[in-house]
C-alpha positions in Angstrom: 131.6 -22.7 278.4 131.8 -25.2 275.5 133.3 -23.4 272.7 135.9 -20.7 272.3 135.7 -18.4 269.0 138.8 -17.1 268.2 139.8 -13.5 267.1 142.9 -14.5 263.8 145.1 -11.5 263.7 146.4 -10.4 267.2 145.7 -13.9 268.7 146.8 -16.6 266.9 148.6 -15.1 263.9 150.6 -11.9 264.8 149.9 -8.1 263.5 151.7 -6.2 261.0 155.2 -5.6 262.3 156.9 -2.2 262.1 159.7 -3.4 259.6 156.7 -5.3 257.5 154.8 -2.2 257.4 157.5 0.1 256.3 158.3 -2.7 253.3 154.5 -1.9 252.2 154.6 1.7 252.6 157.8 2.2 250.6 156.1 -0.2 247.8 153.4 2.5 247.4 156.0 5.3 247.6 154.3 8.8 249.1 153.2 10.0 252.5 153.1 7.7 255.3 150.4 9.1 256.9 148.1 9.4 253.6 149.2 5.8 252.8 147.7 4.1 256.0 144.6 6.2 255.6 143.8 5.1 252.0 145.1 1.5 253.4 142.7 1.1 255.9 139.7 3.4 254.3 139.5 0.8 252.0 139.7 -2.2 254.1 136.4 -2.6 255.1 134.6 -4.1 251.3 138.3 -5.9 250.9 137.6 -7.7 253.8 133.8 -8.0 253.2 135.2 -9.8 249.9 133.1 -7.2 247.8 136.6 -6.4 246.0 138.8 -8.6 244.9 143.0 -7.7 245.8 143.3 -5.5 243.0 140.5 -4.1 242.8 140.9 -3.3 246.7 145.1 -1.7 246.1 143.7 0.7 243.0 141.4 2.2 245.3 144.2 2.6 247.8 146.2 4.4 244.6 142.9 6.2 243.4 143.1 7.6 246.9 146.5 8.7 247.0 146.1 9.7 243.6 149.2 7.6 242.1 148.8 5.8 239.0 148.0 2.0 239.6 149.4 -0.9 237.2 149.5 -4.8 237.2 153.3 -4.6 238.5 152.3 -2.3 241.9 149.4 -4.2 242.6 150.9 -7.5 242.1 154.3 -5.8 244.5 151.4 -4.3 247.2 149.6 -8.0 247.2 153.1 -9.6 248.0 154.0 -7.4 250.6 150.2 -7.0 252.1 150.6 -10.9 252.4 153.9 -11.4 254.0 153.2 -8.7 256.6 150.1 -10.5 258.3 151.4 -14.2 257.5 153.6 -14.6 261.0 151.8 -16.8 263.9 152.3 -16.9 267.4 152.8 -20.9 268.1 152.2 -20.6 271.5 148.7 -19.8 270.7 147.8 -22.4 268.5 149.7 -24.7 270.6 146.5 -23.8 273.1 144.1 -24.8 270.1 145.4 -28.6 270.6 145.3 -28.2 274.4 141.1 -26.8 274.4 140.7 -29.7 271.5 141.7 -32.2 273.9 139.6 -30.9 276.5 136.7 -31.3 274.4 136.0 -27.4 273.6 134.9 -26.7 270.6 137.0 -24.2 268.4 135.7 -21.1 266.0 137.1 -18.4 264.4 136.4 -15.3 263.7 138.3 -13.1 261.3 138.2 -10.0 259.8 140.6 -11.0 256.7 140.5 -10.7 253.0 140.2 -13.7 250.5 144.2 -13.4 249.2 144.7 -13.8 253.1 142.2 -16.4 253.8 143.9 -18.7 250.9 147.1 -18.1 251.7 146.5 -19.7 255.1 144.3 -22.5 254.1 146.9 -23.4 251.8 150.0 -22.8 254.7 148.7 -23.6 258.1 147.1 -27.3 258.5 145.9 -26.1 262.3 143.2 -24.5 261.1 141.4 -27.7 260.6 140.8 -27.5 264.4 138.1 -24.8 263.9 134.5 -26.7 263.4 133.8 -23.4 262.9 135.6 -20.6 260.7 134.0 -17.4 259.9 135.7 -15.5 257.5 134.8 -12.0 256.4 135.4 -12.2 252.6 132.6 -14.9 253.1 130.1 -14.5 255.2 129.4 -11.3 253.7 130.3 -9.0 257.4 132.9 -8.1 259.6 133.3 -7.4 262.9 131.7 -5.6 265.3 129.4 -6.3 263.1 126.4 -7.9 265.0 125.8 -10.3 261.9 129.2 -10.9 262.1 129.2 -12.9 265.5 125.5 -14.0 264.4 126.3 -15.7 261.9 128.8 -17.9 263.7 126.6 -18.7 266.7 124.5 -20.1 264.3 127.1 -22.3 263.1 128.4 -23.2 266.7 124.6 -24.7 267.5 125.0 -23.3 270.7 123.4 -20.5 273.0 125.5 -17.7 272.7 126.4 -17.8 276.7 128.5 -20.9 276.4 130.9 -19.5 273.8 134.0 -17.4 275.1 134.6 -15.2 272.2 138.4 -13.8 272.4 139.7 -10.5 270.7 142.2 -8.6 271.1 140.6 -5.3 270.4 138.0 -4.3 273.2 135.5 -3.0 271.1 135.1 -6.2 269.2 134.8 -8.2 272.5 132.3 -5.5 273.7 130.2 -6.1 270.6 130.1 -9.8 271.3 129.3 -9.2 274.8 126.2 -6.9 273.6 125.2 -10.3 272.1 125.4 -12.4 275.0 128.8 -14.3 274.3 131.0 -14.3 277.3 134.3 -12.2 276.0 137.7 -12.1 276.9 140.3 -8.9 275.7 143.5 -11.3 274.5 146.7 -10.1 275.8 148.9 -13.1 275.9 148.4 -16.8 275.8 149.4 -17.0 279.7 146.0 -14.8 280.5 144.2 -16.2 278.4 144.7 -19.5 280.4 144.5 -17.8 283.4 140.8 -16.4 281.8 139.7 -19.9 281.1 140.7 -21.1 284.4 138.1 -18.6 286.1 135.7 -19.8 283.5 136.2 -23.6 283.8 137.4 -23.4 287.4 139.8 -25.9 286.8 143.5 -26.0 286.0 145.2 -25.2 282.6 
């Protein structure tokens, strides 16, 4: 193994909590349920960065069939943000650690342009990635084959010495199909314990 491509959102930075989730629901008013199925119906060209934010949150209201102004999108953009902008330090703690054992560090991140600014401008860690591919700009998104294509090609290397970590299996399974090795992220401790099989030395 000589590089690691990262999974963003349920690795390193952490999901959507509950009490985040409600705050965006409420801003769109209505159903629950109808509000996360417009939400996430319309993710996919969001993240592909074929819509821009509001384009993306007056679909979401075309969906749910409520009228759609500057105000809401600019209050659904806010709230979107701040709901996917907590990280989990122990994990990129671990991106110094595999730096300074000479792994090289992608990314791989299904995550719309708003988001991807908002952390380029707030999080000077990811610098560590020689690699980062981003949705909105590579044009796919995982499980996407091209997705994971396109960043092997950026790594230089033959797709069997890249550990590619997810924390949803299907994604890892579609890396796998590829021939990455792949490893389901559950916490930071198995992930170490995962690398230690792989290196077959200590963490």
């Amino acid at each position: 193994m000589k590089a690691v491509l990262f999974d963003l959102f349920g690795v390193i930075a952490r999901v959507q909590s509950p009490e985040a989730m409600t705050v965006l629901q409420r801003t769109a008013g209505g159903d629950p349920d109808r509000f996360w199925a417009a939400y996430w119906s319309q993710r996919p060209a969001y993240d592909r960065g074929e819509v821009t934010g509001p384009g993306y949150w007056r679909a979401v209201c075309a969906h749910l069939g409520i009228p759609c102004d500057r105000r809401l999108t600019d209050a659904l953009t806010a709230a979107d943000l701040a709901g996917w902008s907590e990280i989990d330090q122990h994990a990129v703690d671990l991106l110094g650690l595999l730096a300074d054992r000479g792994i090289v560090l992608g990314l791989l991140s299904n995550i719309p342009e708003d988001l991807a600014v908002l952390y380029e401008a707030t999080h000077p860690w990811l610098e560590r990635f020689a690699v980062r591919g981003l949705s909105c700009r590579i044009g796919s998104a995982k499980p996407e084959p091209a997705a994971y294509e396109w960043c092997v090609r950026e790594l230089g290397l033959p797709p069997g010495e890249i550990l590619f970590v997810d924390d949803r299996p299907e994604n890892v399974q579609a890396a796998r199909q590829l021939g990455l090795q792949g490893h389901v992220f559950t916490s930071v401790q198995g992930l170490l314990e995962a690398l230690e099989a792989v290196e077959a030395v200590p963490w």
